[in-house]
N, C-alpha and C positions, 0 to 999 in steps of 0.2 A: 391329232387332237380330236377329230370328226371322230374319228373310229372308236375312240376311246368313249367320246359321249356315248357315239349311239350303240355299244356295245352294254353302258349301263342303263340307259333307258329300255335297252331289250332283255336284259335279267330276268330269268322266271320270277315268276312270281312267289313260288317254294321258298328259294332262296331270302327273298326277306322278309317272306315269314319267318324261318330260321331262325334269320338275324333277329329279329323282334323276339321270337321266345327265347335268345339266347340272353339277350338284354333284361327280358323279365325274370328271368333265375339264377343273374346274375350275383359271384361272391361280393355281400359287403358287409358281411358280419365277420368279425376278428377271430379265431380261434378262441382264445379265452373267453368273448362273451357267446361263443358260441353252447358250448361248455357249461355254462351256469345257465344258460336259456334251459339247454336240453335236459339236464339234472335237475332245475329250479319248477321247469314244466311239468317232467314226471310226477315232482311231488307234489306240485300243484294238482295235476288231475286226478290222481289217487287218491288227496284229500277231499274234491270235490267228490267224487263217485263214493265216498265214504258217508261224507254228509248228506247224498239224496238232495231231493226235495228242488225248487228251481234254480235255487242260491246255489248250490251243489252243483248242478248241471253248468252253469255260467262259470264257475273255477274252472270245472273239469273242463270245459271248449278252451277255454284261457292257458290251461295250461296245456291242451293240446298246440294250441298257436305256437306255446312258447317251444314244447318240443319239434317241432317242423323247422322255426326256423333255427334251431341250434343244429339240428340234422339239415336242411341245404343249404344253410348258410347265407340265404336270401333275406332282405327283410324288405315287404313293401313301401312302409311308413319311412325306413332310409333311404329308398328309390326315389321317391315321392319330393324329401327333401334336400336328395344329393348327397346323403352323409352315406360314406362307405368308412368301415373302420376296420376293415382288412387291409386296407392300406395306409391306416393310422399312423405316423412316425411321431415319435413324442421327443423333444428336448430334453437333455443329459439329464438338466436335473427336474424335470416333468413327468410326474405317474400318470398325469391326465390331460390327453389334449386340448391346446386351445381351445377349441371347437365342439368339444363333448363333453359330457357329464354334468352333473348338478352343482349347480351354486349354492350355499348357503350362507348368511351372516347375519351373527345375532348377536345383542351387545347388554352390560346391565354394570350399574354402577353399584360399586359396594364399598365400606366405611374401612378401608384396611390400606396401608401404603402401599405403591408399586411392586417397592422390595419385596416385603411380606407373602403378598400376591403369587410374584414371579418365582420366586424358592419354594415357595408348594409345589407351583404348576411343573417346575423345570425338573422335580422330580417324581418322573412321571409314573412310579410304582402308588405314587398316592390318587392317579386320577379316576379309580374306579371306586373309591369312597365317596363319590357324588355320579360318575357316570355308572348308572344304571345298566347299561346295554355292554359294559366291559366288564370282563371274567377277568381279565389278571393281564399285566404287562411286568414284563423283563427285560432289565435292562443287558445287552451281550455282551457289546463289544463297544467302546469309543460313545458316538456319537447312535448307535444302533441300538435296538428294540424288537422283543417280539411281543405281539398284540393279541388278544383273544376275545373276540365279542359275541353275544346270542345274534341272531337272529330270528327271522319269520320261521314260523310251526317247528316250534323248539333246536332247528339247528343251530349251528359256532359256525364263525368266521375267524380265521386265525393270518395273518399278515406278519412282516417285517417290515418297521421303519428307520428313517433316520432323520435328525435333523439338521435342515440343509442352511439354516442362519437363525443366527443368536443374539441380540443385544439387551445385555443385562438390562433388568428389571424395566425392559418395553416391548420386547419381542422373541417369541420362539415359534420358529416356522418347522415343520415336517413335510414328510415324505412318505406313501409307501412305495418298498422295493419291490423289484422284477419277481411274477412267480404270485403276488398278493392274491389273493380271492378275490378282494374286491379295489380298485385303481383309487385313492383317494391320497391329498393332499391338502395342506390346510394350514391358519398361522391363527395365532393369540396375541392380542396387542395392550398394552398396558399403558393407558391413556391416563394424562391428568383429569379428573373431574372439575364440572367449571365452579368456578371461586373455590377450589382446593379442597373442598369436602369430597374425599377420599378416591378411588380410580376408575376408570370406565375401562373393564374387561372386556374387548371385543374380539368375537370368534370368527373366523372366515374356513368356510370348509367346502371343498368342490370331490368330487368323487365320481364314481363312474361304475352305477351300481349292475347288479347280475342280470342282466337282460337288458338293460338297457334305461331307456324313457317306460318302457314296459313293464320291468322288474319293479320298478320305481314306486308305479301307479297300484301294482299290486302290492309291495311291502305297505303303504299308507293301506288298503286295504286290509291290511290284517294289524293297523296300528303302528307301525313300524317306519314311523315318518322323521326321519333326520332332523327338521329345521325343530319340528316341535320336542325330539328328544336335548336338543343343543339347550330349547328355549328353559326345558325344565329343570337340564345338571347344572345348565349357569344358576338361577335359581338356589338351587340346592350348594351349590359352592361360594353362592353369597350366604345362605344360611352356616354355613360349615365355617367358613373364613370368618365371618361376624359373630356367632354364636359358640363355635366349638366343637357344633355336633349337628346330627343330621339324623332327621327321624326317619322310623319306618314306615309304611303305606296304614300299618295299626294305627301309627302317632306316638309307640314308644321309642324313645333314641336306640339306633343302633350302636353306636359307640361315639364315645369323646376323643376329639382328636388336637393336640399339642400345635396348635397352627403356628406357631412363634418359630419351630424350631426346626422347619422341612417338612414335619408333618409325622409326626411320634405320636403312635398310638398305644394306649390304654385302654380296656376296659369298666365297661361300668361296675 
């Protein structure tokens, strides 16, 4: 036991140096967000060195950060707070873990029954007639779906979901599956309104965007901020659901839509 102390008390000093640089470049970025750091940064700085000027130069360092650490896989700021998500394990039916990714929930009462509500929403080839940021959803297979969304400086996100629980006209929860672009999961709840004038629509959405807290801070940078896009489609789905139709950013209607009946559309 003597020996063994003072055999570590006598360790060069190289050696834990070593140790110390080893722990500082340590993996705790995931492969997948490694990936969209390294891809999301390139394009990040290539935009900035596009634009010039100081705004310019603050992308382009930004997006260098991002590609460093998709290439070592290190992140300080996850050092810092202990979060490593290379060794992230998520629950069967969990895209996103406990412990990571964005919160969101946003809620708005509209003048329409549960039912009503819920047979729109539950057929989800209709939710891109109010959500702005979706390009088109398919339904495959069962319970499954493919998704296609814009993104920051005109790219697509494109995912598989599914949904993992159902209770008619109160709740429909998802999923995305293994392979997603971006890890997100999420539920809609179809609440009575109080004293019974009509339902409280409430959206919960947690995800776990391309780089991280980082990706994060820059999509809101370039306007691409989740709780505020949630806050403007509910919005626009209490307009759609109440009214029948949903304008353009002109103010002329894009199209009238048959809310009674799943959601049949007609043109104007």
């Amino acid at each position: 036991m003597i020996t063994t102390a003072s055999a570590l008390m006598n360790r060069p000093e190289s050696s834990v140096a070593q140790r110390s640089e080893r722990s500082e470049t340590e993996l705790n970025v995931g492969d997948a967000e490694r990936w969209a750091s390294a891809l999301g940064g390139a394009a990040l700085a290539l935009y900035g060195l596009k634009r010039g000027a100081l705004g310019g130069l603050v992308l382009a360092l930004g997006g260098g950060s991002l590609v460093y650490r998709g290439l070592s896989g290190h992140c300080s700021l996850y050092s810092a707070l202990g979060i490593n998500t290379a060794r992230a394990r998520k629950a069967p039916a969990t895209s996103v873990p406990a412990s990571h990714g964005i919160k969101v929930e946003k809620s708005i009462t509209i003048n329409r029954s549960s039912a009503d509500l819920f047979r729109f929403w539950r057929k989800l080839e209709n939710l891109p007639l109010f959500m702005t940021h979706l390009q088109s959803i398919t339904t495959t297979q069962g319970n499954r779906s493919h998704w296609v969304a814009k993104a920051p400086l005109g790219t697509r996100v494109a995912w598989d979901a599914e949904i993992i629980n159902e209770k008619e006209n109160e709740l429909i929860a998802w999923r995305s599956l293994e392979g997603a672009d971006v890890d997100s999961a999420g539920s809609v709840h179809f609440l009575p309104a109080p004293g019974g004038h009509g339902t409280v629509v409430k959206v919960i959405l947690k995800y776990d965007p391309p780089g991280g807290g980082v990706g994060a801070a820059f999509a809101k940078l370039f306007g691409e901020d989740p709780a505020s896009q949630i806050e403007e489609e509910l919005r626009r789905f209490k307009q759609l659901m109440e009214a029948g139709e949903v304008p353009r950013t002109n103010g002329k209607s894009r199209a009238r839509v048959r809310t009674g009946d799943g959601g049949k559309r007609y043109p104007r």
